[in-house]
C-alpha positions as CSV (number, residue, x, y, z in Angstrom):
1,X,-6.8,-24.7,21.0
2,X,-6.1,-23.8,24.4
3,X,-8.5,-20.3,25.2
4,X,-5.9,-18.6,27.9
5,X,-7.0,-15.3,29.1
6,X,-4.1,-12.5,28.8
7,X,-3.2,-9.0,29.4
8,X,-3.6,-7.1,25.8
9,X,-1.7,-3.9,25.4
10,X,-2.7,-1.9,22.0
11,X,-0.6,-1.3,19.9
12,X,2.4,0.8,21.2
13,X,3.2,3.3,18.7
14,X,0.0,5.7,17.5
15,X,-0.2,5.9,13.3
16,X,0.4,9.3,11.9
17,X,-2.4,10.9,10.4
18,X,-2.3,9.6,6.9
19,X,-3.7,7.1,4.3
20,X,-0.5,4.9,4.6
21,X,0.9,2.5,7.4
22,X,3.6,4.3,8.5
23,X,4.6,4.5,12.3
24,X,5.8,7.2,14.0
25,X,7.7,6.7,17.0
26,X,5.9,8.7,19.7
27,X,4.9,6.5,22.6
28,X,1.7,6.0,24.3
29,X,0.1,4.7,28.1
30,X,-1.3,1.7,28.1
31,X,-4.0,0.7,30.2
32,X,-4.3,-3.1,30.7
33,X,-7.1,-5.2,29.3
34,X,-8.6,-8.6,30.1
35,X,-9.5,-10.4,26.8
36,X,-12.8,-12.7,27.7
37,X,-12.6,-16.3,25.9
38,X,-15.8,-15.6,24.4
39,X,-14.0,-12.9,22.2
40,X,-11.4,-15.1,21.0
41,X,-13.2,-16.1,17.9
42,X,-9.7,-15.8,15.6
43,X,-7.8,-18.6,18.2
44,X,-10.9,-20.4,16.7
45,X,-9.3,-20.3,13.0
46,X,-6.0,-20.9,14.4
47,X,-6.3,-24.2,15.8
48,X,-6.5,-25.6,12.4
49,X,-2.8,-24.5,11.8
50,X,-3.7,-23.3,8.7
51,X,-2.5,-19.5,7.1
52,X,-5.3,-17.1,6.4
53,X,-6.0,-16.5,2.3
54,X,-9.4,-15.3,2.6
55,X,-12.3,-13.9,4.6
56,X,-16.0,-12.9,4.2
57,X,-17.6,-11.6,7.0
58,X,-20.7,-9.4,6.3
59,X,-20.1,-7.5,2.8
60,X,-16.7,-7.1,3.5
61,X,-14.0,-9.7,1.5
62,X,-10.6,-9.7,2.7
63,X,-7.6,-11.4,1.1
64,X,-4.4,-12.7,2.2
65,X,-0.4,-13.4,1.6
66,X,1.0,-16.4,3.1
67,X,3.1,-13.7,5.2
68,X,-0.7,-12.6,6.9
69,X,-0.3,-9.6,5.1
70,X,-4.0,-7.8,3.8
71,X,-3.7,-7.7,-0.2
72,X,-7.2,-6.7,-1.2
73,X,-10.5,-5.9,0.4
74,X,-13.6,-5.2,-0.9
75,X,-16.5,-3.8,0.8
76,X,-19.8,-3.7,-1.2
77,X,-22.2,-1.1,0.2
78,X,-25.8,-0.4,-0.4
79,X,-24.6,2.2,-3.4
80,X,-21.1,1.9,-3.4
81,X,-18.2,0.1,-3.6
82,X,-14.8,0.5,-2.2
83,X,-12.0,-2.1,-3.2
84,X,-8.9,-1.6,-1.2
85,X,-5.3,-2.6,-2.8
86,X,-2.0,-3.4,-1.0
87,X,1.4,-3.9,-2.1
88,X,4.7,-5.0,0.1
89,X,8.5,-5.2,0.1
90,X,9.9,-7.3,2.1
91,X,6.8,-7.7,3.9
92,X,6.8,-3.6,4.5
93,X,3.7,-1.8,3.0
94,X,4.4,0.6,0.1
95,X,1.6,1.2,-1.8
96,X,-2.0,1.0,-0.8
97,X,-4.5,2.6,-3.1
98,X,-8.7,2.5,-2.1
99,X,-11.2,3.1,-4.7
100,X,-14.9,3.8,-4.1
101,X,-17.4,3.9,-6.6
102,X,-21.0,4.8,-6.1
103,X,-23.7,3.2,-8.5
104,X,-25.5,6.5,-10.2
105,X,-28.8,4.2,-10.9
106,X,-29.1,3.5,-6.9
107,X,-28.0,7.1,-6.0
108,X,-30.1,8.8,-9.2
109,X,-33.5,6.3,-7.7
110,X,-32.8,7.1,-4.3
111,X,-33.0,11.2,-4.5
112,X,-36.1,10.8,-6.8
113,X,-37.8,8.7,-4.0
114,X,-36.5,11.4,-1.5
115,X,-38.3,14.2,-3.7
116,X,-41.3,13.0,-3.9
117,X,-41.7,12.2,0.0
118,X,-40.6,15.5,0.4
119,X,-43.4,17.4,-1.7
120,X,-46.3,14.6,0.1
121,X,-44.2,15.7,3.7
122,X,-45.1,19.9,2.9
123,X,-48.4,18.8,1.2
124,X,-49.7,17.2,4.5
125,X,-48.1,20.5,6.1
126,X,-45.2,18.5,7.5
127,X,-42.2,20.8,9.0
128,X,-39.6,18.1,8.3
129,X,-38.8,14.7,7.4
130,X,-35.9,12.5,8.2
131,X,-34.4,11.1,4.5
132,X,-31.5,8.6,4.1
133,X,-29.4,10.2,1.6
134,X,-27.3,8.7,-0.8
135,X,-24.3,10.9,-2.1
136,X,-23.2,10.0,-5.3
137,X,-19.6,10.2,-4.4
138,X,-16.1,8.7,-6.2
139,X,-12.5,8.2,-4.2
140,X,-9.4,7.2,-4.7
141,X,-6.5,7.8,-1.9
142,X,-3.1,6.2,-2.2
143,X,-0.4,6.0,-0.3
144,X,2.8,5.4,-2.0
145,X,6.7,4.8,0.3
146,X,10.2,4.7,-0.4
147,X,12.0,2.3,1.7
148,X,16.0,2.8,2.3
149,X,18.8,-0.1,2.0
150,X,18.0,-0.8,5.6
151,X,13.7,-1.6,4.6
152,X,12.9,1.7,6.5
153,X,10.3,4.2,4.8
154,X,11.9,7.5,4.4
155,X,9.8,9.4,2.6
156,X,5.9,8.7,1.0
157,X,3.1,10.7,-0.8
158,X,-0.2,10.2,0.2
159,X,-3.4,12.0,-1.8
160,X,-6.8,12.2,-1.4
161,X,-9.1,12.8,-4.2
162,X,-13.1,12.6,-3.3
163,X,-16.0,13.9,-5.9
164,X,-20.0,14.1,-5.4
165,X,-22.5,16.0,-4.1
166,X,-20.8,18.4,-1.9
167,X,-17.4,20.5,-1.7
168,X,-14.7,18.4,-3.5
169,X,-11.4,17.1,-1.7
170,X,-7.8,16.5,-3.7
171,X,-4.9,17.0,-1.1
172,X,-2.0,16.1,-1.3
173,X,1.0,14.8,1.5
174,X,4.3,14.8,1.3
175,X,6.1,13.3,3.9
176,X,10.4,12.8,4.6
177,X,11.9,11.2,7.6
178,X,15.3,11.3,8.5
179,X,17.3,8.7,11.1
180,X,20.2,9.0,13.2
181,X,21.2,5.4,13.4
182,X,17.9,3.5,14.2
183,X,15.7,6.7,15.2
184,X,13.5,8.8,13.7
185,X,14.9,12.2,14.2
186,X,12.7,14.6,12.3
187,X,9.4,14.5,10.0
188,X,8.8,16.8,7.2
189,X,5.3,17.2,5.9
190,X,4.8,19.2,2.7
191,X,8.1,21.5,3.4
192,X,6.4,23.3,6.0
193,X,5.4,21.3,9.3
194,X,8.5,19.7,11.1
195,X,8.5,17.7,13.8
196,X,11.8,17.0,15.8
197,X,12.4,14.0,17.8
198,X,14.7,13.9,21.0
199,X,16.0,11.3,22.5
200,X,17.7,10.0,25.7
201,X,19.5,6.9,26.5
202,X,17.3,5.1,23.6
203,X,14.1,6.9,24.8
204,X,11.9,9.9,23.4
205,X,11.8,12.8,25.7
206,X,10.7,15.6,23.2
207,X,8.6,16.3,20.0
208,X,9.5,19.9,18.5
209,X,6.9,20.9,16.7
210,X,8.1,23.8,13.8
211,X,6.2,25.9,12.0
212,X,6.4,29.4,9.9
213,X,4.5,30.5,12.9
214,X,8.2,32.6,14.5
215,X,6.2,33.6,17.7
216,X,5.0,30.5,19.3
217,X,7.1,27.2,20.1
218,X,5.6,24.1,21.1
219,X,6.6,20.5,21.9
220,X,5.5,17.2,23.7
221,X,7.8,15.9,26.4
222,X,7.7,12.4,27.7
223,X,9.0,11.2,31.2
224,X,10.1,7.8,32.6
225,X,10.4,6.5,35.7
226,X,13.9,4.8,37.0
227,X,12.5,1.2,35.5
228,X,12.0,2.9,31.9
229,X,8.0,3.0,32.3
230,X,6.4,6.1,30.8
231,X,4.8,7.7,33.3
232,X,3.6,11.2,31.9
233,X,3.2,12.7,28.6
234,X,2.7,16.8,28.4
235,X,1.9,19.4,26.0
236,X,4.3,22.7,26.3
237,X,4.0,26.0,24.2
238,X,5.3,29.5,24.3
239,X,3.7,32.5,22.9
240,X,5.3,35.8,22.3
241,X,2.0,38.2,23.5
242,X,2.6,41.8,23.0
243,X,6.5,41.5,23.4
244,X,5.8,38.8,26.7
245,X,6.8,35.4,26.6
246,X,3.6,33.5,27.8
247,X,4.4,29.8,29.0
248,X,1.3,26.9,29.3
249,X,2.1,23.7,30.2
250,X,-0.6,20.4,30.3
251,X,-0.1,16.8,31.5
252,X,-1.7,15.0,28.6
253,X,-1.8,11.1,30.0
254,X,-0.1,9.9,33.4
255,X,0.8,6.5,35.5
256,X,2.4,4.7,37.8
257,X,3.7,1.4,38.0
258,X,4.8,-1.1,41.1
259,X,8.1,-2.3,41.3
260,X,7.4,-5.3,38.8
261,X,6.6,-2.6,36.1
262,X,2.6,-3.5,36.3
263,X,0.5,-0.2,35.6
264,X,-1.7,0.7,38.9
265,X,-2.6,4.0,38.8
266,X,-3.5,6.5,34.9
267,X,-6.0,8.9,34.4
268,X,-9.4,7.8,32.6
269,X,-8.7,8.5,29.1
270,X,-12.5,6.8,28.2
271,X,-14.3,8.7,25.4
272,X,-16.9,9.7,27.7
273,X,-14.5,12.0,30.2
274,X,-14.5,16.1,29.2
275,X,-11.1,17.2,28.9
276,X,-11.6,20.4,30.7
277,X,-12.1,18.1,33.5
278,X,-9.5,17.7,36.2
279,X,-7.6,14.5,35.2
280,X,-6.5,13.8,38.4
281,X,-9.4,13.5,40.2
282,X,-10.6,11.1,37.2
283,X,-8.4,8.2,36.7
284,X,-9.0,4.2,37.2
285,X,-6.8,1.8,39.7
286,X,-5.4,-1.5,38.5
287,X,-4.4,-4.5,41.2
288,X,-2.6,-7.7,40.3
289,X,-1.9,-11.3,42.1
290,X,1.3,-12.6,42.3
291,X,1.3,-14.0,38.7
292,X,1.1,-10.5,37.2
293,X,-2.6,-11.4,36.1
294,X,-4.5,-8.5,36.1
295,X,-7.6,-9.3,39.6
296,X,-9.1,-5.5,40.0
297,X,-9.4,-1.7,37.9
298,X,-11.6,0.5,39.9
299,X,-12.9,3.5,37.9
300,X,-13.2,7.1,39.6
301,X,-14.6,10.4,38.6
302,X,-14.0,13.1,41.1
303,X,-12.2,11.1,43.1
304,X,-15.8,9.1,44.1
305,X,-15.0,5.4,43.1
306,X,-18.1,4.8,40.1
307,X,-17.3,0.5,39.2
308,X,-15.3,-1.9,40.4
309,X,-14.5,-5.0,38.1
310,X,-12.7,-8.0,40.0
311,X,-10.9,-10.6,37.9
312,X,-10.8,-14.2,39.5
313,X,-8.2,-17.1,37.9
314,X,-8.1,-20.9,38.3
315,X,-5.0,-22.4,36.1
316,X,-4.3,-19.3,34.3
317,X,-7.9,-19.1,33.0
318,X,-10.3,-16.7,33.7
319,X,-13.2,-17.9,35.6
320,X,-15.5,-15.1,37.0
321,X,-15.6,-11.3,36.0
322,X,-17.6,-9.7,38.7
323,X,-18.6,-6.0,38.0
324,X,-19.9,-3.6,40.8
325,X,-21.4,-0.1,40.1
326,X,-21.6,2.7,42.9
327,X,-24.6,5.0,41.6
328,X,-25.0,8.8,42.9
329,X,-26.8,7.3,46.1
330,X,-25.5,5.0,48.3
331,X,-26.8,1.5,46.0
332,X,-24.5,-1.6,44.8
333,X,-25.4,-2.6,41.2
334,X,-23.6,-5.9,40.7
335,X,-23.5,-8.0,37.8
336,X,-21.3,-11.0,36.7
337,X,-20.1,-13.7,34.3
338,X,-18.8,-17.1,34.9
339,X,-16.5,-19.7,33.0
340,X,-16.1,-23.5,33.2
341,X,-13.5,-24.9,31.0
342,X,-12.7,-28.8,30.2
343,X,-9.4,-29.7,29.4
344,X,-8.7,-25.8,29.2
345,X,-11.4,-25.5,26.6
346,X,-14.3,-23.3,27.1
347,X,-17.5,-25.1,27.7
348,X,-20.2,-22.5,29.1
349,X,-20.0,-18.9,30.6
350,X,-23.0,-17.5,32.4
351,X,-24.3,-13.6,32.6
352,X,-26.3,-11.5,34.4
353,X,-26.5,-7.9,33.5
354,X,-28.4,-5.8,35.6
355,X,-28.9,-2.7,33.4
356,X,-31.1,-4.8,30.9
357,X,-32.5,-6.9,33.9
358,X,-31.3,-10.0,31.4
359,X,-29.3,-13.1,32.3
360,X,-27.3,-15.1,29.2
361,X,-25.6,-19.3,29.3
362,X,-23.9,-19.8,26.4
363,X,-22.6,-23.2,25.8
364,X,-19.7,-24.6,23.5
365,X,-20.2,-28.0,21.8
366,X,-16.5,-29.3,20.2
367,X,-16.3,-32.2,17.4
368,X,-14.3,-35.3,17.6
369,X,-11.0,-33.4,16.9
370,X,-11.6,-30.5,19.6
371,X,-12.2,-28.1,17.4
372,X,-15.4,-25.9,17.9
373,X,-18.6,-26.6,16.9
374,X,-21.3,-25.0,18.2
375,X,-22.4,-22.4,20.6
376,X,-26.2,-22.2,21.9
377,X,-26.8,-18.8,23.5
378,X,-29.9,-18.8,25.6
379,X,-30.9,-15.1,27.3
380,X,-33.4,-14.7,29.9
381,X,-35.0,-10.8,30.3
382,X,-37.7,-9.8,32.7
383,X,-39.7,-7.1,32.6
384,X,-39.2,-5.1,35.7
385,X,-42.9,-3.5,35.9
386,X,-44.6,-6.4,35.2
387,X,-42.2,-9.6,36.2
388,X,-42.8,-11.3,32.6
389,X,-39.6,-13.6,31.9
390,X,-38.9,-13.4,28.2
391,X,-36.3,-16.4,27.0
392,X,-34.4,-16.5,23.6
393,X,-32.5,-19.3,22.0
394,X,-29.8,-18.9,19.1
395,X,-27.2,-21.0,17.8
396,X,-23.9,-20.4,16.3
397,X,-22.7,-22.9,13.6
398,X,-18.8,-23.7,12.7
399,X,-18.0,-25.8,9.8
400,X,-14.5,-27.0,8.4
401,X,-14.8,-28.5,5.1
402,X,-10.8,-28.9,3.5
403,X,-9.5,-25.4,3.9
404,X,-12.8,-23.6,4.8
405,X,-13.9,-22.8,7.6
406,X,-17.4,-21.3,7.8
407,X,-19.2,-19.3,10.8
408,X,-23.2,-18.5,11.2
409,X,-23.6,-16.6,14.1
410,X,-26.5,-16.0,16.2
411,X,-28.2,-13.8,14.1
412,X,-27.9,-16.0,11.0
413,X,-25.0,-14.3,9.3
414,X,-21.9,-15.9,7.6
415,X,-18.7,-15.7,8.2
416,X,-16.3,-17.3,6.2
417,X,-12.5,-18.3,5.9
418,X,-10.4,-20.0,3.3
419,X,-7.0,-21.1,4.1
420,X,-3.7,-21.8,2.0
421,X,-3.2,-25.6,1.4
């Protein structure tokens, strides 16, 4: 297994909103990512060669086809359940139904417990008291398609159905799509929300959005730049006010590319930007080296440049991240990690972070047939008011025996995968 370190792009098209798998085909920016070797724990399981039938990782059991394709998961909570069933033709999804069932006896013992530390909370004259409550809820949504001669889903039902404790839920979706050739050219949900799709020279350039609503109009526009790259998507509506046509208009997402299509410039789309906030002065750089590797994304917020993260490559492996954080007065925070490979094998990356004041080595130990064996963690923290230096050792174990593969991390827990002979 050779770890390489690549750009990864998410997933291009973004799901509708719905139980199921279908894809619409609005498009999206994408912002380029390093992956770190230390995060490519599934190359791990592929180096055996071996097709996924089975994994257990926490309370969560996952099962395969020999196509890679998710039959069954179950995930067993502390009172509940919730089993997860898939079926495919011609390796498309078209029926997926999720059950969850709570267990009354945990759910009926848990809100007794909760009463009682209630009425000792107000006896000791206690304003309030945080509880963990347990609802004692049942679900079942499924998701069901109808594929065309050429395996394309053209229509599907998708229903929700949750009981317990609070306000119940059974709704009900009722989806149609219609092609021109190979396109999507309109949605139908439920006979009353249409979407439209618009297209030119094989790209999407409009979403109309219909509704009953006969005095506004709105719609999603996409633009490209001369080498096909989307580089702004926009929200547009019209409102008739008072007999007036009122027109608002708002850039959604927006990039720009160098002339070997590389993404150097989008606004900061992170979770933690407000929206009312001007996009333009909040957006993150991206620089590349002459093999397209990805060496530099500088993050900004009102225009004032806030980190820095600079990508170094030996042999097309990653071998130092170095991360550099302007605070609001002029003071360089840096921190760093480190990689030394063998034979293009990860052997031992090295840390320092200096929010928690903690440095981390990790080290990789392979058997006789490279496949990985072992990783020892060791993290150093001090104490920045006193100077103590406070060191911890764990160990991650893997194990092949036939076709299983089993994983205890650092904190003890098992991970486990079966293969297909």
């Amino acid at each position: 297994m050779t770890l390489k370190t690549t750009l990864f792009f998410t997933v291009f098209f973004q799901y509708i909103t719905s139980f199921g798998q279908f894809k619409d085909p609005e498009p999206t920016i994408i912002r380029p990512e390093v992956i770190h070797p230390e995060n490519q724990k599934n190359d791990y399981a592929k180096s055996y060669n071996k097709n996924l039938k089975k994994s257990i990782i926490d309370e969560t059991v996952t099962e395969y086809d020999l196509n890679g394709n998710i039959i069954k998961e179950t995930n067993s909570g502390i009172s509940s359940k919730t089993t997860t069933l898939y079926a495919y033709k011609n390796n498309v999804l078209v029926e997926k139904t999720l059950t969850t069932i709570s267990d009354a006896e945990i759910v009926k013992r848990n809100k007794t417990d909760n009463a009682l530390l209630i009425e000792e909370s107000q006896k000791r004259g206690e304003e309030s008291i945080a509880l963990a409550v347990f609802d004692d809820v049942s679900k079942k949504n499924t998701y069901k398609a109808t594929l065309d001669k050429k395996n394309r889903v053209v229509s599907y039902i998708s229903e929700r159905k949750e009981t317990g404790d609070y306000r119940p839920i059974n709704e009900i979706k009722q989806v149609n799509i219609k092609y021109d050739k190979d396109k999507i050219i309109e949605i139908n949900t439920n006979n009353t929300e249409k979407k439209h799709y618009l297209y030119n020279n094989n790209h999407l350039v409009k979403v109309e959005y219909l509704t009953n609503d006969i005095l506004s109009r709105y719609y999603t526009s996409y633009s490209y730049d001369n080498n096909n790259n989307l580089i702004a998507i926009r929200d547009n509506g019209e409102e008739n006010y008072k007999g007036k046509v009122v027109q608002n208009s708002k850039v959604k997402d927006s990039a720009v590319y160098d002339n070997k299509n590389n993404l150097i410039w989008a606004y900061d789309k992170g979770p933690y930007v407000p929206m009312n906030r001007d996009q333009n002065k909040n957006f993150i750089t991206y620089k590349y080296d002459n093999n397209n590797n990805l060496v530099e994304s500088s993050k900004y917020e009102n225009e004032k440049e806030r980190m820095k993260i600079e990508y170094v490559y030996e042999n097309k492996l990653l071998t130092k991240e170095i991360k550099t954080y302007y605070n609001s007065v002029p003071v360089k925070t840096i921190g760093s990690k480190t990689y030394n490979y063998a034979d293009g094998k990860l052997m031992e990356y090295n840390e320092i972070d200096p929010f928690t004041n903690s440095e981390k080595q990790c080290t990789y130990e392979y058997d006789t047939a490279k496949h990985l064996k072992k990783i020892i963690e060791i993290k150093k923290w001090t104490d920045r008011k006193t100077g103590k230096i406070t060191n911890y050792t764990t160990t991650a174990d893997f194990s092949f025996n036939k076709n299983t593969l089993t994983f205890k991390n650092q904190i003890g827990k098992l991970e486990i995968y079966e293969f297909f002979e």
